[in-house]
C-alpha positions as CSV (number, residue, x, y, z in Angstrom):
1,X,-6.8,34.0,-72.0
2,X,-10.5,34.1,-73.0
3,X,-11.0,30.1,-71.3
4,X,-9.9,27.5,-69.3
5,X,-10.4,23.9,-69.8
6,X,-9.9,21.0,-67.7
7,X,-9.2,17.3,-67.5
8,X,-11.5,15.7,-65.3
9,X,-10.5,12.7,-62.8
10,X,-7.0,14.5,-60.7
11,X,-7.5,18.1,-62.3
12,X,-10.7,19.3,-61.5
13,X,-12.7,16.8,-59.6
14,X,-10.6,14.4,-56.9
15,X,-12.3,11.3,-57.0
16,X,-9.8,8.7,-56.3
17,X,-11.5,7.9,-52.6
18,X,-14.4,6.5,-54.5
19,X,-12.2,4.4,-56.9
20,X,-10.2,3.1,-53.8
21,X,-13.2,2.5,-51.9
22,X,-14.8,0.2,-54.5
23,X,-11.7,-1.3,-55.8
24,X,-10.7,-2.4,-52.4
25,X,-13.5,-4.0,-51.6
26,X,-13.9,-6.1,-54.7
27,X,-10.6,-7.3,-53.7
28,X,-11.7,-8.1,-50.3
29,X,-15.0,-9.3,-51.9
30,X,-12.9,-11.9,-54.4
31,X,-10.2,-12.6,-51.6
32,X,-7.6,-11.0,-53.3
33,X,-4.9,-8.6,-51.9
34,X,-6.0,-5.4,-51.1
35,X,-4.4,-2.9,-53.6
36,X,-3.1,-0.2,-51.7
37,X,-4.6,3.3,-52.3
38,X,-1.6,5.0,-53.7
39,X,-1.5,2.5,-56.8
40,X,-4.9,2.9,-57.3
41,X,-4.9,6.5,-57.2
42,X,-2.0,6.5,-59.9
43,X,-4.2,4.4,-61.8
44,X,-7.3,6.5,-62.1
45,X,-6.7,8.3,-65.3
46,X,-6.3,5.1,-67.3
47,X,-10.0,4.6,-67.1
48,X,-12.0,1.3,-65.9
49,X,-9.5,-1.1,-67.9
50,X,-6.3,-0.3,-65.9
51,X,-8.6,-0.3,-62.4
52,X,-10.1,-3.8,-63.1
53,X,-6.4,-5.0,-64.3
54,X,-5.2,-3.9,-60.4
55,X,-7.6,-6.1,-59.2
56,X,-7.5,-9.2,-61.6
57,X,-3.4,-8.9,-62.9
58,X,-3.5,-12.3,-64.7
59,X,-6.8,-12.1,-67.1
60,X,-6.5,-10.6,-70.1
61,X,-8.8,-7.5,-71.1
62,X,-10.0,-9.4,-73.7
63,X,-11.1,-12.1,-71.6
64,X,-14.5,-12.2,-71.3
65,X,-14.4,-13.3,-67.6
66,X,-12.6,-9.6,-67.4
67,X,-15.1,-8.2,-69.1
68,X,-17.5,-9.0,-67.3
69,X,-15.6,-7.8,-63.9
70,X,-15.3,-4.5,-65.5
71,X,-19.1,-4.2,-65.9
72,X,-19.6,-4.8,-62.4
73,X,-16.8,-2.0,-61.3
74,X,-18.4,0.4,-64.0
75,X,-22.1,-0.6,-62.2
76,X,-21.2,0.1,-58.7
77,X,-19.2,3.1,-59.7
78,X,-21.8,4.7,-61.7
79,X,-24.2,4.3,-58.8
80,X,-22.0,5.0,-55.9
81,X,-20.1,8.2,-57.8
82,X,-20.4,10.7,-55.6
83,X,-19.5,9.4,-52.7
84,X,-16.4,10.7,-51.3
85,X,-15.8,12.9,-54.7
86,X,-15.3,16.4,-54.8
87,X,-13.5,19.2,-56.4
88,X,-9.8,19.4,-55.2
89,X,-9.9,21.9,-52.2
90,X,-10.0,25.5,-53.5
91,X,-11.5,24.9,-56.7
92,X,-14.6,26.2,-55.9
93,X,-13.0,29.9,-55.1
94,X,-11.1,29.2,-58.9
95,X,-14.2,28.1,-60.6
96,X,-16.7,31.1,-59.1
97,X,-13.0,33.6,-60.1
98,X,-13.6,32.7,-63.5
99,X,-17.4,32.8,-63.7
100,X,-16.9,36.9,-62.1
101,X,-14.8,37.8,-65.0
102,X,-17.1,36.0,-67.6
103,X,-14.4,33.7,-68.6
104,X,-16.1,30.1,-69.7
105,X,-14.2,27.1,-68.2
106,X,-14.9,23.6,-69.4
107,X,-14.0,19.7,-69.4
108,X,-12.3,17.7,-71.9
109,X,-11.7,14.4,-70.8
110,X,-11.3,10.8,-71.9
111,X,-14.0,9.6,-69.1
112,X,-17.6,8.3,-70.7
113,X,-19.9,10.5,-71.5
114,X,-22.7,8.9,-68.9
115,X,-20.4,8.9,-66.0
116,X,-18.8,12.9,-66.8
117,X,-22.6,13.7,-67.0
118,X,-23.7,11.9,-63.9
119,X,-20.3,13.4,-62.4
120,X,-21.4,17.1,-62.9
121,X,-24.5,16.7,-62.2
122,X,-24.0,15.5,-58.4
123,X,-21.9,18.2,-58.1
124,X,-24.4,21.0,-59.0
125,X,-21.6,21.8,-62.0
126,X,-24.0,20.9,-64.7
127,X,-24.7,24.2,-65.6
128,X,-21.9,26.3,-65.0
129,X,-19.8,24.2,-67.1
130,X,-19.6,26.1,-70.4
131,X,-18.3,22.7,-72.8
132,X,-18.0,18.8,-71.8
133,X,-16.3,16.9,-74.4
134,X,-16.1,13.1,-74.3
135,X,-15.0,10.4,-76.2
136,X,-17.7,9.5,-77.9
137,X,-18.2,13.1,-79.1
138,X,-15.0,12.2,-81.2
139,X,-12.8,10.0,-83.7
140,X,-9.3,10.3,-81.6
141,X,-9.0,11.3,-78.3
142,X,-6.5,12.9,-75.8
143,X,-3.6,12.9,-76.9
144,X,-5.1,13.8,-80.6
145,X,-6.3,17.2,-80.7
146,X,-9.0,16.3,-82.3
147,X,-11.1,17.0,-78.4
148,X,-9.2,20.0,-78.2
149,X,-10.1,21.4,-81.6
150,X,-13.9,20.5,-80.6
151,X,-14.1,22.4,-77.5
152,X,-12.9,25.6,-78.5
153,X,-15.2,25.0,-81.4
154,X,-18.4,24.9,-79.0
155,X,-16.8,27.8,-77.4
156,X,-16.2,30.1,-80.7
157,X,-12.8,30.6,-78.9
158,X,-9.6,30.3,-81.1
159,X,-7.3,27.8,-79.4
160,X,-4.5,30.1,-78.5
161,X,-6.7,31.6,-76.2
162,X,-7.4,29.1,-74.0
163,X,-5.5,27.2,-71.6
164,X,-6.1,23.5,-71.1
165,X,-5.0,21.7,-67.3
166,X,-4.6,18.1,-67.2
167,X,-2.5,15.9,-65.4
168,X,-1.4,13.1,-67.2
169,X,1.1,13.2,-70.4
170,X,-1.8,13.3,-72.7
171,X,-3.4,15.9,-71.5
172,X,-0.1,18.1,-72.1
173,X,0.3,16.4,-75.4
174,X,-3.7,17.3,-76.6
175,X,-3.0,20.4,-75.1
176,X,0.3,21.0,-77.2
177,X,-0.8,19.1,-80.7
178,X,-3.5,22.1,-80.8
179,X,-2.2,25.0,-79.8
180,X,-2.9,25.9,-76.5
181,X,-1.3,27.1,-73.4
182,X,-0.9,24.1,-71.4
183,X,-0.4,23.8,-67.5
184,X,0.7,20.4,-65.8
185,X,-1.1,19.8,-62.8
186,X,1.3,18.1,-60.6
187,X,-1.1,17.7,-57.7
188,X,-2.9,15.3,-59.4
189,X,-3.0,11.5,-59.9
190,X,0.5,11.0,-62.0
191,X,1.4,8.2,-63.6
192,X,4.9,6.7,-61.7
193,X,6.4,5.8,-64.9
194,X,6.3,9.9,-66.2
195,X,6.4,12.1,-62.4
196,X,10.5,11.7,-62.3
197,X,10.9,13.9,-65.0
198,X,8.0,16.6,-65.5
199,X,10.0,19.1,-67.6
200,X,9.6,16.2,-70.4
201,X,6.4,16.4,-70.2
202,X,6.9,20.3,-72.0
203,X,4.0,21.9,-70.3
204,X,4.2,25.6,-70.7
205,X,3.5,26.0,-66.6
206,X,4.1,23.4,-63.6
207,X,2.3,24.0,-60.7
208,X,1.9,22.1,-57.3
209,X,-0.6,23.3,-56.1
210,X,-4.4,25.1,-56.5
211,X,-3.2,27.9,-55.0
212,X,-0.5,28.1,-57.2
213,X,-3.0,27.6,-60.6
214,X,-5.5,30.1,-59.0
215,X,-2.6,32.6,-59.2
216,X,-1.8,31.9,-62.7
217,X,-4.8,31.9,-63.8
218,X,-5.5,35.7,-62.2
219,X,-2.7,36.9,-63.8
220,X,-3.8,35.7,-67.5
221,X,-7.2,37.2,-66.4
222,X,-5.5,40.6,-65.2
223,X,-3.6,40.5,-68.5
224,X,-7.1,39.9,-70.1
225,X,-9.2,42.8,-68.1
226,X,-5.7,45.3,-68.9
227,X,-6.3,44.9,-72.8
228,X,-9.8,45.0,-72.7
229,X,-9.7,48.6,-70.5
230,X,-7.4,49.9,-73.3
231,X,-9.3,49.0,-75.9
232,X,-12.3,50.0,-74.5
């Protein structure tokens, strides 16, 4: 292992309580029923679309009228990000374990560009980040490799020596199409229709928790510190 990378919203950063928070008031703002925060938390990961849709089920995304909703969710998110966000609990310890052994760890993610920027920045992760990759830094995204491919580009890292974390079925399947060692992160926001059955998903690692990962992860990086002693 010579780098980690990681999907964003449910892997590295938790920020479903600002998604509930906003989405439950623009119900209570519209007189609409509340979505309850266990839906919406499922429902991060599909972006702005599938948050907006929990909100207004009968208008179609094409539908101006929804369009124009999902401004006004993307405008109060993008000013109210960090509100209740953070990385998950014991990511920080990871993060800093990874940074001691000089091994770069980065984001690829299907969230904008503006709001993965914004996102680190409020989180003082800005710089430590070693490569951010976004969708409009490609032609496919996740689950194309095409993101993956990128990073490890940036990184001057071949792609079967980095592991990629992610918690949604594209992530594994981005992960997969190019090469690398994948881990499902089962703590994160799953989708209902795909957390039954998690061996389908044909990550090369489940894990439950950051503990769990953190352990992984320092055994690839004692594997990594063995082979460079011996060579050295």
């Amino acid at each position: 292992m010579k780098a980690v990378l990681f999907d964003l919203d449910g892997t590295l950063i938790d920020t479903a309580a600002d998604f509930i928070r906003i989405i439950q008031q623009m119900c209570r703002d519209e007189q609409r029923p509340v979505v309850d925060a266990e839906t919406i938390r499922t429902q991060v990961s599909e972006g702005a679309r599938a948050m907006v849709k929990l909100v207004y089920p009968e208008l179609d995304v094409t539908d101006p009228v929804f369009l124009a909703h999902r401004q006004r969710f993307l405008d109060v998110y993008g000013d109210n990000i960090v509100v209740d966000t953070d990385l998950f609990l014991g990511m920080y310890p990871l993060l800093e374990e990874l940074e001691a052994h000089q091994i770069p760890w980065g984001i690829v993610t299907n969230k904008p560009r503006g709001l993965s920027e914004s996102l680190l920045a409020k989180l003082n992760l800005t710089e430590r980040c070693a490569v951010l990759v976004c969708p409009e830094d490609v032609s496919k995204t996740k689950p194309d490799p095409e993101p993956m491919y990128l990073a490890a580009k940036q990184l001057d890292i071949d792609v079967q020596e980095i592991i990629y974390v992610g918690d949604h079925p594209r992530d594994i399947d981005a992960g997969r199409n190019a090469d690398m060692y994948t881990i499902l992160a089962a703590y994160g926001y799953l989708p209902v229709e795909s957390r039954d059955d998690l061996a389908a998903w044909q990550a090369d690692a489940i894990i439950y928790t950051i503990p769990e990962l953190h352990q992984l992860l320092k055994q690839k990086i004692t594997v990594l510190s063995e082979n460079q002693g011996m060579m050295g």
